[in-house]
N, C-alpha and C positions, 0 to 999 in steps of 0.2 A: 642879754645873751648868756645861757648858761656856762658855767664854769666847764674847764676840758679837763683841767685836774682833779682828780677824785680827793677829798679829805679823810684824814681820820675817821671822822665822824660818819663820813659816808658809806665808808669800806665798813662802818661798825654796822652801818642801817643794812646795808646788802648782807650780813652776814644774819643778821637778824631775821630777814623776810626771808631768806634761801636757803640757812642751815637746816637740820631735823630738831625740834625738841627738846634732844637727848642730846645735842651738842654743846661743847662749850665756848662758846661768844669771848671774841677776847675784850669789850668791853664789860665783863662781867668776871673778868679774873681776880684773884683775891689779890693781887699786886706786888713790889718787888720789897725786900728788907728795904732798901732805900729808896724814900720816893722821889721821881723823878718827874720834869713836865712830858708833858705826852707828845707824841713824834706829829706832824704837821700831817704827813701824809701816809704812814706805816701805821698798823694795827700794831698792837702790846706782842703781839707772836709774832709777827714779822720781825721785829725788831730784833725778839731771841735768837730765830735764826740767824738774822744778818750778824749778833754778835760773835753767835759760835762759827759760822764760816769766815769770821776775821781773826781767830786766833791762830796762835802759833801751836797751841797743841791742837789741833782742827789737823793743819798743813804736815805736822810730825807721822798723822797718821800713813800718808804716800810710804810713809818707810817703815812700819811697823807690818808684820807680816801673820797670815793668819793659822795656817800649817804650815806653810813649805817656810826656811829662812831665808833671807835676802842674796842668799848664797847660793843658790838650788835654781836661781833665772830670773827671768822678768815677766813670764806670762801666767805665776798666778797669783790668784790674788791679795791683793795686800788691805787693811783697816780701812783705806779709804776709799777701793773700788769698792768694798763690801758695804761702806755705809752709805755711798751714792746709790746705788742696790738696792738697800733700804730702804732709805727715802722712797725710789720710785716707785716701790712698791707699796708705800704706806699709804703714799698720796693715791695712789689708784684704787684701796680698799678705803679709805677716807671719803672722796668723792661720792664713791659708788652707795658707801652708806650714809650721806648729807654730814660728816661729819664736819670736823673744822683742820683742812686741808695743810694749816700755816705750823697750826700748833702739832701737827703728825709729825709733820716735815722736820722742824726744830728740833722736837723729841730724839729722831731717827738720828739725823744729824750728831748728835750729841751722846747717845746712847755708849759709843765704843771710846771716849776719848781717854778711859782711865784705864784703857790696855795697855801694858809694859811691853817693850821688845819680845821677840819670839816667841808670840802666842800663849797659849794657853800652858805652854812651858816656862813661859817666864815668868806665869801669874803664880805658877806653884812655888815657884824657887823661892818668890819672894815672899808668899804665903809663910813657906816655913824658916825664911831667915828670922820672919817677922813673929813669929812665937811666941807667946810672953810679951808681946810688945804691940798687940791691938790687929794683928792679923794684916793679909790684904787679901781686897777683893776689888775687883774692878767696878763692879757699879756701883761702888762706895766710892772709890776715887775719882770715878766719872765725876760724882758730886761734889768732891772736896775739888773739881780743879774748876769748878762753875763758880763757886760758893767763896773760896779762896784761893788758891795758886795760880789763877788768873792773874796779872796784874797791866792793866791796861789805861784804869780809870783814878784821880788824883783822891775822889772820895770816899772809894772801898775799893773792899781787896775782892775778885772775883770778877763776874759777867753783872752780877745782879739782874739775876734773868726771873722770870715770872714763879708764883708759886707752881702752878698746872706743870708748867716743863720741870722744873725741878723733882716736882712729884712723879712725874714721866718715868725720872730716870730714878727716881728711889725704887719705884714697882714695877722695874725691867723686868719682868718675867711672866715669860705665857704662860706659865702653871701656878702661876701666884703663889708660889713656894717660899719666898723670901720673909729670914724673921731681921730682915735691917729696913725697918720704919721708922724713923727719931717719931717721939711725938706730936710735933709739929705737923706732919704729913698724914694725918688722919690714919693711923694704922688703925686694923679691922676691915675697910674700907677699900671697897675697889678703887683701883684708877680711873682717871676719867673714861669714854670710849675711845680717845685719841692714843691716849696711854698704850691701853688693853691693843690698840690697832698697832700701835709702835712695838709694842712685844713679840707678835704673834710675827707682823712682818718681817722682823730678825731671825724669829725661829725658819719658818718655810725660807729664807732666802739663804741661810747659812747650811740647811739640809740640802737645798738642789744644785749647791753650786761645789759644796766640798763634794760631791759625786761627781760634776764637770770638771772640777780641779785633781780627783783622784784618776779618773777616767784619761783626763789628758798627759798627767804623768807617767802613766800608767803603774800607777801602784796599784789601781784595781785592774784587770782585766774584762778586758766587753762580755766573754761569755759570764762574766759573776753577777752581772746585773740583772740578766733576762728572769732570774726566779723573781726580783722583788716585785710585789704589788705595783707600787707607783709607777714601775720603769713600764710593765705590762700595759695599765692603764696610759701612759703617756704614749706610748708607742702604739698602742690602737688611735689613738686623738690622733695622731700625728701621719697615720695609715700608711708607716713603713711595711715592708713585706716580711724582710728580717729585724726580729727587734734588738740584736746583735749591735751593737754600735763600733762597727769596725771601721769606721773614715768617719771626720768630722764633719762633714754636712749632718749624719745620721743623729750625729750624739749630740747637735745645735739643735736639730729640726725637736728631739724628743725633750731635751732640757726643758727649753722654749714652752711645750704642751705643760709637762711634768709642770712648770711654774702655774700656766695658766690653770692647771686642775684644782692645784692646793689652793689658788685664790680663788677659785670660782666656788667650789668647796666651802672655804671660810665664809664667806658672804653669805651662801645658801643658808649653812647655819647658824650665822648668825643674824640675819634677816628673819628666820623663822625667832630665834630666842626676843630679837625684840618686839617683834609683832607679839609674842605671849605676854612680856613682859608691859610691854606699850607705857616706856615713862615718859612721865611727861614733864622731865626738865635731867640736867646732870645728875640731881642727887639722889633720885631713884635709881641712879645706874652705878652711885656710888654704894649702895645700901642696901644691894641685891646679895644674895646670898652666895653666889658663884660669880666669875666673871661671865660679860654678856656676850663680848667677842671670841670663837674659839672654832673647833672643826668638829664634823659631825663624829660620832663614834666608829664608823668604818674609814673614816683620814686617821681618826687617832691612833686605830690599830694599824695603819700605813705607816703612819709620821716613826712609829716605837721599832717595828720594822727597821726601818730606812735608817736609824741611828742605830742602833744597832749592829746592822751592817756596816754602816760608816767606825763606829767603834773596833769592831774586829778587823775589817779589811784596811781599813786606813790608819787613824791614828793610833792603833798600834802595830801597822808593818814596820817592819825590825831598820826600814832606811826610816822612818819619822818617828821612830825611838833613837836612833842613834844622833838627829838633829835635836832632839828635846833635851837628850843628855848633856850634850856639848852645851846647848843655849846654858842650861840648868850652872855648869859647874864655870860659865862664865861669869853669869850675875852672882854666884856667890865669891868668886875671888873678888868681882870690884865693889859688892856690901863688903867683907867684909876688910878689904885696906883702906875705903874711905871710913869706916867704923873707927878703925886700930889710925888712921889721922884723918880728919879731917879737913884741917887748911888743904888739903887737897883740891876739896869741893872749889868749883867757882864762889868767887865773893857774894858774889848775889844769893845763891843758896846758904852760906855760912849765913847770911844774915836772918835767917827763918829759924836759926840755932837760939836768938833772944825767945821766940816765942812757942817751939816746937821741941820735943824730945830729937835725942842727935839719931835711933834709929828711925823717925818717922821723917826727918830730913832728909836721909840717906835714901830713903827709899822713895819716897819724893824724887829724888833727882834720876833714879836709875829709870823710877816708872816712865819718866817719862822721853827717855834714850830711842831713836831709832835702832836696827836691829843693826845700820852701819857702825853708827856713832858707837853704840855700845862693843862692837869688835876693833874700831879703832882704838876708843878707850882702853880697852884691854892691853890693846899691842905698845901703846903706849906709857901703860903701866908697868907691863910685865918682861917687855920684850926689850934687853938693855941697846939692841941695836938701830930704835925704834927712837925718833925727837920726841922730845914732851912738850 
């Protein structure tokens, strides 16, 4: 009688006969700093995932927010509706191109973990406390919290997650613009396609939804949308009469298209790139002169549009300047009176002081603050009527 449970080894053979070519097989991954035995019934990417959705900074992200602060309500989005978002949509452009669906997912998963309280405000504040002292950026920290600030396991410090995901999230970026490659990570070199697919689906899903999250705040206004490209195009897809989105059935039913266009879009061309291309394993695809995954030249001139707009009508209308301020001149009062003492810090972070500089500790601990935590913190710093 055949076996009902699937093995390792099996899950390796299906991926093998099923995948595209140009996939990458997680029995053919280049393997973890430390080696481990291999899971009974989990592929090598399975397992990434299942590590990063058991961490505690995985879970931090419910509170970490993406424009609006945690202060401004509950209905938009925050780090970890965004990266489930991700995922779904990574896995659906994954699929559709035989990719390797495990290692998208993991990638996507993982991509946002080394954003700081209050968004894109908070990444700057600490960008420039940290001056003279090695910067920050988030998809650098995304890494440092897989690699090390993890601490889960009695043998190393970190996930010790696969090389392919690690690399994932060193080449976060759909314009392959990034000069942070350790040499390790094959800098020059594309991403895998998994990678490239992880990138792209961040990009399109952070565009169509900061327009649903401005839309519903009403920081942007319905009639301000009807000139863009993409709103026009979605709302013929979607065969409203007014492309107005004045009631939320309208602005669900076009989001809804608006997403399906850009995926359907990305696909077409990159279906055509690798039909030209036609490799025939991962490292044709690492060695390709451009990345393989991307949107045709008429999305491009869309997508540049669409941020654009997002740029002037939202993230800088003068209520989500006046939240980035506040976030901003919080996280510098608590860099810098954990700086000016320390024993402040919890013991557990002091003890990162044997082996870390005290401003890379410091910021360590702030990055990884919910946008609550981080205002209670404050109040409990600052505020003498307030218990410590």
């Amino acid at each position: 009688m055949p076996s009902i449970m699937r093995t390792r080894e099996e899950l390796e053979a299906i991926e093998r006969a099923t995948l595209a070519p140009y996939a990458m097989k997680s029995a053919e991954s280049r393997g973890r700093h430390h080696p481990e035995p291999e899971a009974a019934y989990r592929t090598a990417f399975q397992r990434d995932r299942d590590r990063i959705l058991h961490t505690s900074t995985f879970r931090r992200l419910q509170g970490k927010t993406q424009v609006f602060t945690v202060t401004e309500g509950d209905y938009y989005r925050t780090r970890i509706t965004h990266t489930l978002e991700v995922a779904q949509i990574g896995r659906t452009i994954a699929r559709a191109l035989g990719a390797n669906e495990d290692l998208v997912e993991g990638i996507c998963l993982a991509h946002d973990l080394g954003h700081p309280p209050f968004g894109h405000a908070g990444e700057r504040a600490l960008n420039a406390l940290m001056e003279g002292h090695g910067g920050f950026d988030h998809n650098q920290q995304s890494l440092r919290i897989v690699t090390e600030l993890e601490q889960r396991y009695a043998g190393f410090n970190g996930l010790n997650l696969t090389f392919e995901l690690r690399e994932g999230l060193v080449k976060h970026h759909a314009d392959h613009s990034s000069d942070f490659v350790p040499a390790e990570y094959l800098p020059g070199q594309n991403g895998t396609l998994e990678a490239q697919i992880a990138a792209y689906a961040d990009e399109l899903t952070y565009n169509a939804h900061d327009l649903d999250d401005g839309l519903r705040s009403g920081l942007i206004e319905p009639q301000e949308v009807v000139a863009l490209g993409w709103w026009q195009r979605a709302s013929a897809l979607a065969g409203v009469d007014d492309p107005t989105p004045s009631d939320s059935l309208t602005r669900h039913r076009v989001v809804r298209k608006l997403i399906g266009a850009m995926v359907t879009d990305l696909l077409q061309e990159t279906t055509q790139r690798l039909a030209a291309l036609n490799p025939p394993d991962v490292d044709a695809v690492r060695r390709w002169h451009s990345p393989v995954v991307g949107f045709s030249a008429e999305a491009q001139a869309l997508n540049r549009e669409l941020r654009a707009f997002l740029r002037e009508r939202m993230y800088h209308h003068p209520r989500v300047i006046r939240m980035s301020h506040k976030a901003e001149r919080l996280l510098r009062d608590l860099f810098k009176v954990y700086l000016r003492e320390p024993r402040m810090l919890p013991k557990r972070r002091q003890a990162f002081l044997a082996s870390l500089p005290l401003h890379r500790v410091v910021c360590d601990y702030i990055a990884g603050m919910t946008d609550r935590f981080a205002l209670e913190e404050h109040a409990r710093l600052f505020d003498p009527r307030e218990r410590v």
